[in-house]
C-alpha positions as CSV (number, residue, x, y, z in Angstrom):
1,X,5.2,-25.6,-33.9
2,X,2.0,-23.7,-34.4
3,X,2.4,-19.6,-33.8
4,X,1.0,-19.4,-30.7
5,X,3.6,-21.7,-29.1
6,X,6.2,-19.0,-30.4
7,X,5.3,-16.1,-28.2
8,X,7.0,-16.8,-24.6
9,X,4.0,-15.1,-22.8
10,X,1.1,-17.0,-24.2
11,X,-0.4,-19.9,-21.7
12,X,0.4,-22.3,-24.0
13,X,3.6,-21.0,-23.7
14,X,4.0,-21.5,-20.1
15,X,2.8,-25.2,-20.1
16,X,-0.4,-24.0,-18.7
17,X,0.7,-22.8,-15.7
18,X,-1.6,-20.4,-13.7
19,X,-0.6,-18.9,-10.4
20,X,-3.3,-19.2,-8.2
21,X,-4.8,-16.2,-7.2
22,X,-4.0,-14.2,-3.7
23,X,-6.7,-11.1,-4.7
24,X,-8.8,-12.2,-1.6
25,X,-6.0,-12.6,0.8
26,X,-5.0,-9.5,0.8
27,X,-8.1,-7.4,0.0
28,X,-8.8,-6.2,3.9
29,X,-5.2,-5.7,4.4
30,X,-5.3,-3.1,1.8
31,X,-8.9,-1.9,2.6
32,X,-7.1,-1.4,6.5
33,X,-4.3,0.5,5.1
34,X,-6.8,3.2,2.6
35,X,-8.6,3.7,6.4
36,X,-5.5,4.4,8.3
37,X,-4.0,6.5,5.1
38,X,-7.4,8.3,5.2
39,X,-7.2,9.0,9.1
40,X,-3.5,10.4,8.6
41,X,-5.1,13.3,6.0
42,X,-7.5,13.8,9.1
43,X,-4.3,14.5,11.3
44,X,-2.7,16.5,8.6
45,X,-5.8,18.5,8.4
46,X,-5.9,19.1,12.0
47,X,-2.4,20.8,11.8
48,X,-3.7,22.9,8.8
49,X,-6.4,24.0,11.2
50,X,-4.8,25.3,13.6
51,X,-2.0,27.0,11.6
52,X,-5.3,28.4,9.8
53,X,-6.8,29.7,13.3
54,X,-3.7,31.0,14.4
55,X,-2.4,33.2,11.9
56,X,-6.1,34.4,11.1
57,X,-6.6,34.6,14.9
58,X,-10.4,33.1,14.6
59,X,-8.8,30.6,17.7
60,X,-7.5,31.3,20.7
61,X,-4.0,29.9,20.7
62,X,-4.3,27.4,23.3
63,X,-7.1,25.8,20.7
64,X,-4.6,25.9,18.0
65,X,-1.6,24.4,20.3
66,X,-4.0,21.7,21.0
67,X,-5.0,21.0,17.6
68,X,-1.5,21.0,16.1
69,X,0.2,19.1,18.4
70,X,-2.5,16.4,18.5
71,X,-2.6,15.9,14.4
72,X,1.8,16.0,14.8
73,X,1.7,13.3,17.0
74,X,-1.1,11.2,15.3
75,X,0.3,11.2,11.4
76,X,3.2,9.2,12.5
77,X,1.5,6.9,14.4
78,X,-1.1,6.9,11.5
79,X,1.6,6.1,8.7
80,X,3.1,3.4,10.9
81,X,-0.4,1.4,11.0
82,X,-0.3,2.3,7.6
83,X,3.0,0.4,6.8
84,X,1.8,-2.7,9.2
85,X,-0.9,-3.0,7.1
86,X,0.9,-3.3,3.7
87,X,3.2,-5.5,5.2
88,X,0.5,-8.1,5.7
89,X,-0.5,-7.5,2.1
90,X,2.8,-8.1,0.8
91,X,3.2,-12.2,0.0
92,X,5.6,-13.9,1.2
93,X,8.3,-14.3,-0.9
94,X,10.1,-17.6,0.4
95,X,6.4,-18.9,-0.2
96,X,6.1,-18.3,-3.8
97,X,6.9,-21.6,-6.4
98,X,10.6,-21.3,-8.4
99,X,10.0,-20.2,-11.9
100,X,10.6,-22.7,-14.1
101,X,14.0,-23.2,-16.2
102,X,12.5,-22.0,-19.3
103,X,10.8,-19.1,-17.7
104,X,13.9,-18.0,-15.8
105,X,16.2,-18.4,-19.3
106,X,13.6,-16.1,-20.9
107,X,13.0,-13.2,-18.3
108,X,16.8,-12.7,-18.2
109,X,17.8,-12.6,-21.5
């Protein structure tokens, strides 16, 4: 056996086995979920608004009521979108090939 055919993680290794890649697949999944995780800091910072108005008293408190109760009620719904959206970026993983013997004797050594 030549050396490179000794290390386990080497293609060779692997009888030239690549997985093919899913990169693309999942790219606006995740590009969905940065948006909504980016929309959920806008909530958040409407509750750090008003809690800023109201103890400095720059608002009235009806403003600040407003504002607070509309960012609590968003960042949930916000994180959830979030979650659905890393869900669908998540593969499947009844869909993915069995590892082979050799690989599976190796990773659990």
């Amino acid at each position: 056996m030549n050396g490179e055919n000794n290390h386990l993680f080497h293609t060779s290794a692997l009888d030239g086995v690549i997985e093919p890649s899913q990169a693309r697949r999942f790219k606006p999944a995740l590009i969905t979920a940065q948006l909504w995780l980016f929309a959920a800091f806008g909530a958040l910072s409407l509750v750090a608004i008003a809690l800023s108005g109201f103890v400095t008293g720059e608002q009235s408190p009806a403003v600040a009521v407003i504002l607070g109760a509309s960012g609590i009620v968003l960042f949930p719904l916000m994180l959830h979108n979030v979650a659905r959206a890393l869900e669908r970026a998540e593969p499947n993983p009844e869909a993915a090939a069995p590892l082979a013997p050799e690989l599976q004797f190796a990773l659990h050594r």
